[in-house]
N, C-alpha and C positions, 0 to 999 in steps of 0.2 A: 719274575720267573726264577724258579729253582737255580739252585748252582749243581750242577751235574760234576761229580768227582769218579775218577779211575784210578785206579792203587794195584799195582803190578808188582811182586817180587819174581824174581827167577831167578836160582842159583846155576852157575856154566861150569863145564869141568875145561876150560882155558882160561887163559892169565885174564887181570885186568887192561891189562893196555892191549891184547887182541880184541877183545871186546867193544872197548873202548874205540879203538881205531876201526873197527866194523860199523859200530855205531853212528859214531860221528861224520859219516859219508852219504851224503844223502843220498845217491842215489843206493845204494843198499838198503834203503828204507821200503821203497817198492814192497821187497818179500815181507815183513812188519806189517806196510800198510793195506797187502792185497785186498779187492782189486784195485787200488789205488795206484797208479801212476807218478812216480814220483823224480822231477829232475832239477839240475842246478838254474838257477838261473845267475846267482852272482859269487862269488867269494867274498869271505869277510875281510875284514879289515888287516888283518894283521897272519892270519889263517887261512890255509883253504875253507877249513870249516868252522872255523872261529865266529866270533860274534860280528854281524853284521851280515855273514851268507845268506839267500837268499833261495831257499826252495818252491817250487812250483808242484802241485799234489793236484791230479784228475782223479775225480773217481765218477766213472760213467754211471747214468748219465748225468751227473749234474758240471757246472762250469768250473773252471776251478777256479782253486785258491794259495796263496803263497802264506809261509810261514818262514820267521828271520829269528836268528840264532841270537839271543840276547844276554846270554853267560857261559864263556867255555874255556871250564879247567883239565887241562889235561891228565884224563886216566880218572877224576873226582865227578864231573858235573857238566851237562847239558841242558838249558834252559831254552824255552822261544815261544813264539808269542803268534798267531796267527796276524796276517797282519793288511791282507786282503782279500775279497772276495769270497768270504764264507758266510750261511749263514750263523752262526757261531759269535758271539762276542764274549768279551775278557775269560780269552782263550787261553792258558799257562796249561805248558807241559814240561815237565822237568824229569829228566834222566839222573838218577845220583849211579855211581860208580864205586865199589870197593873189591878188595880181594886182595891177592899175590898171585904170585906164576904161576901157579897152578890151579886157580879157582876163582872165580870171579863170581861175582853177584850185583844184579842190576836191580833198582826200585824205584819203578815209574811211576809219575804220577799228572794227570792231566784232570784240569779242573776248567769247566766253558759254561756260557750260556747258548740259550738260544736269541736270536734278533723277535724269533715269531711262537707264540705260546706252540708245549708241544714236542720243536723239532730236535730241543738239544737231548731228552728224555728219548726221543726217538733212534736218535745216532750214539748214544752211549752204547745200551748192549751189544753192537755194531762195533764197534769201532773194539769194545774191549773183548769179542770173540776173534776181532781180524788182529790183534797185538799178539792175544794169548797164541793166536793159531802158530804164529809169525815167529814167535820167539821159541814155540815149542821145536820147530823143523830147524831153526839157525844152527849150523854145524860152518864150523872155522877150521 
């Protein structure tokens, strides 16, 4: 099965660590991932939202799924991994972070399969009209 890729730039007229620090909250994620519901289930290791956190993502109707924070430099770099309950497999999405105080710019990039011929080609144009929408409305 194909490898499904997403590739997001956005430039923000706020710093990088506003940004950054919106981002890295999951439950902020929510307006990103509308209608996906999105909550904490664990804190990382060393971080609120550091690596090891553990989110919980519904998007009705289907069951959900959790995704865990597998690289996080502050104000540079967000990485993670879905890690259950999707149909989705070697699922990588990575945040990079740059800018100064006064501008910021974000470049996402999320790379997945599907489990079942079909579903990942399905959920791509999806998922990157609900980022684009998401990131377009984010006011800080």
């Amino acid at each position: 099965m194909a490898v499904q890729r997403i590739e997001i730039k956005k430039q923000f007229p706020f710093s990088v660590e506003k940004l950054f620090a919106h981002m890295s909250e999951h439950e902020n994620l929510s307006a990103l991932f509308a209608p996906a519901k999105v909550s904490r289930l664990r804190n990382g290791d060393t971080d609120r939202n550091g690596v090891g956190s553990v989110r919980k993502l519904r998007i009705p109707p289907g069951p959900p799924f959790e995704e865990t924070v597998t690289v996080f430099q502050p104000n540079e770099r967000i990485e993670y991994r879905i890690t259950r309950g999707s149909p989705l497999k070697n699922h990588h999405g990575c945040m990079r972070f740059s800018g100064d105080k006064n501008s910021a710019q974000l470049h996402y990039t999320i790379e997945f399969e599907g489990k079942v011929p079909l579903i990942a080609a399905l959920i791509r144009p999806a998922l990157t009209h609900a980022i684009n929408k998401g990131l377009k409305q984010l006011s800080l």
